[in-house]
C-alpha positions as CSV (number, residue, x, y, z in Angstrom):
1,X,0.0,0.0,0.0
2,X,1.6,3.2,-0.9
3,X,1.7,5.9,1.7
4,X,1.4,9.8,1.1
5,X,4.6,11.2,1.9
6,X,4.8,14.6,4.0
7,X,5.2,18.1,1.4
8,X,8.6,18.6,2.4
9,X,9.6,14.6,1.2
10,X,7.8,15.5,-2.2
11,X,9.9,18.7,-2.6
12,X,13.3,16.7,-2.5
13,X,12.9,17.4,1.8
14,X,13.3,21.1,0.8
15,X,12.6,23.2,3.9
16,X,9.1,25.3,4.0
17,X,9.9,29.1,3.8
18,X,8.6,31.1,6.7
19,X,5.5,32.5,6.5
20,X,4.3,35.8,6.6
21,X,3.8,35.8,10.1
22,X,7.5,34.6,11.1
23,X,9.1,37.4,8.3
24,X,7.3,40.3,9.5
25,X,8.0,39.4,13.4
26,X,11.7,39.1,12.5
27,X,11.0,42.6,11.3
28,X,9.8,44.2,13.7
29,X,12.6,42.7,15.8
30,X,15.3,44.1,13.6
31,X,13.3,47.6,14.0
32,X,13.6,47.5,17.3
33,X,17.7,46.8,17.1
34,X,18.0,49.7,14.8
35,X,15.7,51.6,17.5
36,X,18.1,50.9,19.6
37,X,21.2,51.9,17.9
38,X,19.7,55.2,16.6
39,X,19.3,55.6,20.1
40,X,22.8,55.0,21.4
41,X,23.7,57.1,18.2
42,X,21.8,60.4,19.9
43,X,23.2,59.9,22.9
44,X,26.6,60.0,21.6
45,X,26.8,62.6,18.9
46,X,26.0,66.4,19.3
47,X,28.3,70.0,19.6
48,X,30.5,68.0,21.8
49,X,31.2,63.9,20.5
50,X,31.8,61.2,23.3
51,X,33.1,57.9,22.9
52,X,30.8,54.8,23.7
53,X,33.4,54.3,27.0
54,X,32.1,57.8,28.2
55,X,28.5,57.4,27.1
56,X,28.2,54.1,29.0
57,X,30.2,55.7,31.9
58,X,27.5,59.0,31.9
59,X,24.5,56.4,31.8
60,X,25.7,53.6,34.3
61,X,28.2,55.5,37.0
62,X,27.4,59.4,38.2
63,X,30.8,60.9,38.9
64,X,29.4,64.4,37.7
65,X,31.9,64.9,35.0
66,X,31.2,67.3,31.6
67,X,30.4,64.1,29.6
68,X,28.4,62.9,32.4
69,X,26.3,66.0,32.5
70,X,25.7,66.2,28.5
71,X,24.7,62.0,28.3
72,X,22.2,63.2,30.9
73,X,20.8,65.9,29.2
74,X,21.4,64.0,25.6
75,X,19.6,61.5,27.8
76,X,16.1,63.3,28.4
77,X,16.3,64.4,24.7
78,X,17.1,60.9,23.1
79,X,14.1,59.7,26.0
80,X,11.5,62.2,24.7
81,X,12.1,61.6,21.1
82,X,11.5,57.8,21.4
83,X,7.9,58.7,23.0
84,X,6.9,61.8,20.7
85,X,8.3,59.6,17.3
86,X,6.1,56.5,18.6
87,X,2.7,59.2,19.2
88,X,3.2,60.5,15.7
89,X,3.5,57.8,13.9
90,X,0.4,55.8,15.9
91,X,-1.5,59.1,15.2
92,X,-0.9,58.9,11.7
93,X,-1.4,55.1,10.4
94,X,-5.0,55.9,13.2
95,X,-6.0,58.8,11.1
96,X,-4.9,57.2,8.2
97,X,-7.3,54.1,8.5
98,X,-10.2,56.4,10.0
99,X,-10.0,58.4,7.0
100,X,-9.6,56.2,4.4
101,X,-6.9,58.4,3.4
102,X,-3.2,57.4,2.8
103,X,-1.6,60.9,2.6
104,X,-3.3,61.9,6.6
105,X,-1.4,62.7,9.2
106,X,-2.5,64.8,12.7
107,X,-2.5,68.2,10.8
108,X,-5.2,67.2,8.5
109,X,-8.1,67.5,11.9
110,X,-6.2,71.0,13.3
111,X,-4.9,68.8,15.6
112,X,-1.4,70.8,15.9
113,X,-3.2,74.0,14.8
114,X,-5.3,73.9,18.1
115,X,-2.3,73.4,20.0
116,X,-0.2,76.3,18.3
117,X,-3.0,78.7,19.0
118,X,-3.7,77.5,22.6
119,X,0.2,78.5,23.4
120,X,0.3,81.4,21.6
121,X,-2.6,82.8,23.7
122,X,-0.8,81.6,26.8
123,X,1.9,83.9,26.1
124,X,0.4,86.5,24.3
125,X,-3.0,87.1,27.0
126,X,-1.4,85.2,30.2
127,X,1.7,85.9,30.4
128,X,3.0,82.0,30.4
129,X,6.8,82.1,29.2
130,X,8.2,78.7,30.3
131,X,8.1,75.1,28.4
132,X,6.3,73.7,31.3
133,X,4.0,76.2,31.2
134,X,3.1,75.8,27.6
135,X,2.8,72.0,27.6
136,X,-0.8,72.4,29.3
137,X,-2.3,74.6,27.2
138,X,-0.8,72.8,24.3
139,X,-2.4,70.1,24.8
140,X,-5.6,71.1,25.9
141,X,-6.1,73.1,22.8
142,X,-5.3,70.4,20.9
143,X,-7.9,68.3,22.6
144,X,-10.5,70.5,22.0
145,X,-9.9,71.2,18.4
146,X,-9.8,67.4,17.9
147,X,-13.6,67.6,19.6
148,X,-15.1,70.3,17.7
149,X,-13.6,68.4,14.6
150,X,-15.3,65.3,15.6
151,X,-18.9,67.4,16.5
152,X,-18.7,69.3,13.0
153,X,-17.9,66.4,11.5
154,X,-21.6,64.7,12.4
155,X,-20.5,63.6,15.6
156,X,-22.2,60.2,15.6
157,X,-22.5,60.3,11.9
158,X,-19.5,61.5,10.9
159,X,-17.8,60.2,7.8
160,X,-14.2,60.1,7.0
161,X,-14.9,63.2,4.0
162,X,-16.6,65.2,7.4
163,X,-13.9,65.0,9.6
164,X,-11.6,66.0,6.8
165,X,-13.5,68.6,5.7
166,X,-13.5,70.3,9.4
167,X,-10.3,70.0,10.1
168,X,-9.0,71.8,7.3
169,X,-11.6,74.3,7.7
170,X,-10.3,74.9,11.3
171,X,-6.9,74.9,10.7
172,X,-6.9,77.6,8.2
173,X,-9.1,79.8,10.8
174,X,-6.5,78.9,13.8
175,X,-3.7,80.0,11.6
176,X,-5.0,83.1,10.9
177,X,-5.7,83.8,14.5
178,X,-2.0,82.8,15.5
179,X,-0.5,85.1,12.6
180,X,-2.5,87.6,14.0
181,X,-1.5,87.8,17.4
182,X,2.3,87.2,16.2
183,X,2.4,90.2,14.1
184,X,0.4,92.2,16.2
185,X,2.4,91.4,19.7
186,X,6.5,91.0,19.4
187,X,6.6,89.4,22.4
188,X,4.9,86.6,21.4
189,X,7.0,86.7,18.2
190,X,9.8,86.0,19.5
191,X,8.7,83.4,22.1
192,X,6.9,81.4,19.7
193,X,9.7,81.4,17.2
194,X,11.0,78.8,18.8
195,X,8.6,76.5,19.7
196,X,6.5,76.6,16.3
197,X,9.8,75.5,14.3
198,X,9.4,71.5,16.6
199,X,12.6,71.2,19.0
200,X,13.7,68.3,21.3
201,X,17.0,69.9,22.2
202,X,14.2,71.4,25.1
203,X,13.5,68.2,27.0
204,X,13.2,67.8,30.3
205,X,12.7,65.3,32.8
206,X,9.6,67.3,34.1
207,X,8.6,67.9,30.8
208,X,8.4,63.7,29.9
209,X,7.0,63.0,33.1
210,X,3.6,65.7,32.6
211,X,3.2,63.6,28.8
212,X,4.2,60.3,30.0
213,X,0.5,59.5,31.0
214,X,-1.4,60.5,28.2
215,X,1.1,59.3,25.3
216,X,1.1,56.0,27.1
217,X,-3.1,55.8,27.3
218,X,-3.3,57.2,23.8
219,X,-0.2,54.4,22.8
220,X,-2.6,51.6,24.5
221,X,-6.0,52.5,22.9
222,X,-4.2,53.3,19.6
223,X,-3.1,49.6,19.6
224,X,-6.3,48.6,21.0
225,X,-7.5,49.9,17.7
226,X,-6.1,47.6,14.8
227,X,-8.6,45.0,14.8
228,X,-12.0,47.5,14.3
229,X,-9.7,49.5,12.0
230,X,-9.1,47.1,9.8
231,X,-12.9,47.0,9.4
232,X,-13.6,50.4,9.2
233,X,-10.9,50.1,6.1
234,X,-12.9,48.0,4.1
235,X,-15.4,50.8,3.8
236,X,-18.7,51.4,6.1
237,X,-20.7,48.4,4.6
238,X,-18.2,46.2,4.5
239,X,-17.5,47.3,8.3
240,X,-21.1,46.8,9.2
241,X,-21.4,43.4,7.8
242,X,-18.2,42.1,9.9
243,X,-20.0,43.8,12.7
244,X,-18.1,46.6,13.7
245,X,-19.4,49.6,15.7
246,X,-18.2,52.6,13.0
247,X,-19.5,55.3,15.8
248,X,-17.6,53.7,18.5
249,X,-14.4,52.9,16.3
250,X,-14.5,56.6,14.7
251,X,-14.7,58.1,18.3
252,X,-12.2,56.3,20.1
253,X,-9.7,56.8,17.1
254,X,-10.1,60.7,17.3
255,X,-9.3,60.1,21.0
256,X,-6.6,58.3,20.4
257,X,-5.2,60.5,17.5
258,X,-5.7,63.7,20.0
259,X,-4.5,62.3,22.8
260,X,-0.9,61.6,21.2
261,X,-0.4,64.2,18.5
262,X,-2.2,66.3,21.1
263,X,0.5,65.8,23.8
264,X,3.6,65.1,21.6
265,X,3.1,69.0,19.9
266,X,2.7,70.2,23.4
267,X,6.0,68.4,24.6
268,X,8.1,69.6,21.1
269,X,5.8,71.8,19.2
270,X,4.4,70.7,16.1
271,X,6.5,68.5,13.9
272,X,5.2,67.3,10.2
273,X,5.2,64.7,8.3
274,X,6.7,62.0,10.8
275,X,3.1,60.6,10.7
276,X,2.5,61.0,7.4
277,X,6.0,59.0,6.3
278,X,6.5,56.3,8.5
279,X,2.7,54.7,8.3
280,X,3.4,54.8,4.2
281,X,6.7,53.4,4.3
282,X,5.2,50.9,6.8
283,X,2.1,49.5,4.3
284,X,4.8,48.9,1.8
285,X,6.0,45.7,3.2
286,X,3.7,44.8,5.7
287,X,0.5,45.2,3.8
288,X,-2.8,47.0,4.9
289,X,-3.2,45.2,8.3
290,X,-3.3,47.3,11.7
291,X,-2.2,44.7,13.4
292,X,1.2,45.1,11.7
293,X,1.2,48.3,10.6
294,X,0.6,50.4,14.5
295,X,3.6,48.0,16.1
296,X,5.8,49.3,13.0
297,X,4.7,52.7,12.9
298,X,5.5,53.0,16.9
299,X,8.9,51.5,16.2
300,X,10.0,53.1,13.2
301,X,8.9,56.8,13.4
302,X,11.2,57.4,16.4
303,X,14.0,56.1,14.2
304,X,13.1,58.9,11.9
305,X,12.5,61.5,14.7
306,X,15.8,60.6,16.2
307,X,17.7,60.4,13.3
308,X,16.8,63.6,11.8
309,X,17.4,65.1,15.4
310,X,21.2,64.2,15.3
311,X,21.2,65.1,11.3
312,X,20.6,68.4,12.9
313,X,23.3,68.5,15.2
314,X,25.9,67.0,12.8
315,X,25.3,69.6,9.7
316,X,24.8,72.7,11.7
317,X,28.1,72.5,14.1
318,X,28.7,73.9,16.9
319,X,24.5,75.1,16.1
320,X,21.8,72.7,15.3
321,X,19.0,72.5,13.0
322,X,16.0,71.9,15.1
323,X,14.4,68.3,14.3
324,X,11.0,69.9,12.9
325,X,12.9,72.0,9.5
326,X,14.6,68.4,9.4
327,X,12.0,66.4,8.9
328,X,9.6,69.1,7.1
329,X,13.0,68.9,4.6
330,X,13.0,65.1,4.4
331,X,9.5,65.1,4.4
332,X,8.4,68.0,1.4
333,X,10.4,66.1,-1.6
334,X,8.9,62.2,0.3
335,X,4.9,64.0,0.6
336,X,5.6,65.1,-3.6
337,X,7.0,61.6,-4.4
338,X,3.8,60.3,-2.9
339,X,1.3,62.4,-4.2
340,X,2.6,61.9,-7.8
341,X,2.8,58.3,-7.3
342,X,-0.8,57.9,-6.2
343,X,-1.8,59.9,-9.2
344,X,0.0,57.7,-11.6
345,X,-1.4,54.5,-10.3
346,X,-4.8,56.1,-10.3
347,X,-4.6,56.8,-14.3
């Protein structure tokens, strides 16, 4: 009686190649190395270059030396660009699946508008003139653009076109109120010069402990997200027939968008296109599934963040280039590239 033999025995015994699954884990593992070394990398490079002896010396033994002092600073900095990188890009690949629309990122809903215009009235009508100081009004301003977005969107029945729609329209109104009070008050001017261009080289410890909470809740409810996202992707009917709440979904993604773009602009002011590029880059290999695509985008967009951050420092010595005109410059000719390509593959 002849016996079936096993696959692998009818291919010569040649191995089965890794699935999907195993490829895209191995990934995401490599991301996390390079994560890692990008890390090391901002740690270590600036006005003033250590060695890895001095860098492990300023992180593992306090003796209160120069190079100890500057890993502990480059420390807070490397720290707080890790969490804002991960917040962007989860608050882009969100908005892009809520949407429906690949080229989204947290500017599109006036999410950084709100928070531009809630610190420039804290130092233009109450007198607020320190980081910490801006961080709460930052934020809360971008919270409550991201809810009149999601009310003028239809609330309940909002569509991915409505939410769209009113962002844009509120953005360009918020702009116009903060170029406004810019012109008309120098003061302001020359505070919010800064903080408009997206810095890190301003982190503190205070300042990462007041946005831990909320880009950790927003982090957890982002990845919450990926299963009713992929759902909502397939288009309202198709969403409705696999029996997924689109009211539900929608709101807790505009939380979840708010809360970390919301608290990553009011930690390093707003910074573009970090949530626009990373999500894109991200679909290209691991196809449309959330479940892939928010682990990569958290891993991979501070590798951006951070490497554009010591871009800055290397380019610009003994200055820096602040992090935001590097990755609006990375990120201009990447959004083009895009935009082209999507409108040759729609001809």
């Amino acid at each position: 009686m002849l016996v079936d033999s096993p696959p692998e025995q009818r291919a010569g015994n040649a191995p089965a190649p890794p699935n999907r699954r195993t490829i895209r884990a191995v990934g995401l593992l490599v991301s996390v190395v390079l994560l890692a070394l990008v890390a090391v990398a901002s740690i270590a490079v600036g006005a003033k270059a250590l060695s890895v002896g001095e860098v492990w010396h300023g992180l593992f033994e306090d003796s209160g030396t120069y190079a100890d002092v500057v890993v502990a600073d480059r420390l807070s900095r490397t720290v707080l660009g890790v969490l804002v990188g991960a917040a962007l890009g989860l608050a882009g690949a969100v908005l892009q699946a809520l949407t429906r629309n690949p080229l989204a990122d947290p500017g599109l809903l006036g999410i950084n508008a709100g928070a531009s215009a809630a610190v420039v009235t804290a130092i233009s009508f109450f007198g607020v003139t320190s980081l910490t100081g801006y961080v709460w009004f930052a934020f809360l301003g971008a919270a409550g653009v991201g809810a009149m977005v999601w009310f003028l969107g239809g609330s309940r029945g909002a569509t991915p076109v409505r939410l769209a729609l009113a962002g844009t329209a509120i953005s360009a109104a918020l702009y116009g109120y903060l170029q406004a009070v810019m012109i008309l008050d120098d003061a302001a001017l020359n505070r919010m010069r800064f903080w408009t261009v997206g810095s890190l080289s301003s982190a503190t410890n205070s300042i990462i402990v007041q946005v831990l909470p909320f880009l950790l809740a927003g982090s957890v409810l982002a990845l919450a997200l990926a299963r009713p996202l992929n759902a909502v992707a397939m288009g309202d009917d198709t969403a409705k027939a696999l029996g997924a709440d689109l009211n539900r979904t929608r709101a807790l993604s505009m939380l979840a968008a708010t809360v970390l773009s919301g608290a990553a602009t009011a930690a390093c002011g707003p910074i573009v296109f970090v949530g626009l590029m990373i999500p894109h880059v991200v679909r290209s290999f691991t196809g449309p599934d959330l479940r892939w695509i928010l682990p990569y985008a958290t891993v991979l967009s501070p590798v951006l963040l951070l490497g554009a951050d010591v871009l800055g420092r290397i380019v610009a010595r003994p200055a820096e280039l602040q992090v935001g005109i590097v990755t609006a410059l990375i990120g201009g000719p990447v959004f083009i590239f895009l935009v082209r390509r999507r409108r040759l593959a729609q001809l």
